[in-house]
N, C-alpha and C positions, 0 to 999 in steps of 0.2 A: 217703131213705125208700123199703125195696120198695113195688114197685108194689100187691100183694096182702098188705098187714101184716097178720098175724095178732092184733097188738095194738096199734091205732094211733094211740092215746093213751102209750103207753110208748115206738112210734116216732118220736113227734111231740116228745115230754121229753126223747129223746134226742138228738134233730136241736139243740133248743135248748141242751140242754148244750155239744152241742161246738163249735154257733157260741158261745157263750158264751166256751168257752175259744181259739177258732184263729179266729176272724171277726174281730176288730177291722183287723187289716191289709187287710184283705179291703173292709169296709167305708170305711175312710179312703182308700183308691185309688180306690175307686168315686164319692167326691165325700159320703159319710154321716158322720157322727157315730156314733161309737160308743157304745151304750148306757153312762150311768156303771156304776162298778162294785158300786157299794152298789145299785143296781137290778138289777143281775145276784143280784148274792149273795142280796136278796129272794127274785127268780124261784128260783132255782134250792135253796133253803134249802125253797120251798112245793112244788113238785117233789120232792122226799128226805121231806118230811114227807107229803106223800100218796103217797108208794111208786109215783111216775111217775118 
């Protein structure tokens, strides 16, 4: 996330999308569970439908 986001509700959606897509390894080496995926595809379905 820039330090100074111009939009940072849209850089915040973004940040979640791509942990969404490339975080799960990330999280399961670190000792976490990863989000299931039917709770991703929620989040991420309400994000697209509010144009974040």
């Amino acid at each position: 996330i820039p330090k100074k986001p111009t939009l940072p509700h849209k850089e915040a959606a973004e940040f979640f999308k791509w942990g969404f897509a490339h975080g799960d390894k990330a999280a399961e080496s670190l000792g976490y569970i990863p989000l299931p995926k039917n709770t991703k595809d929620k989040i991420i379905k309400y994000l697209n439908e509010n144009k974040l």
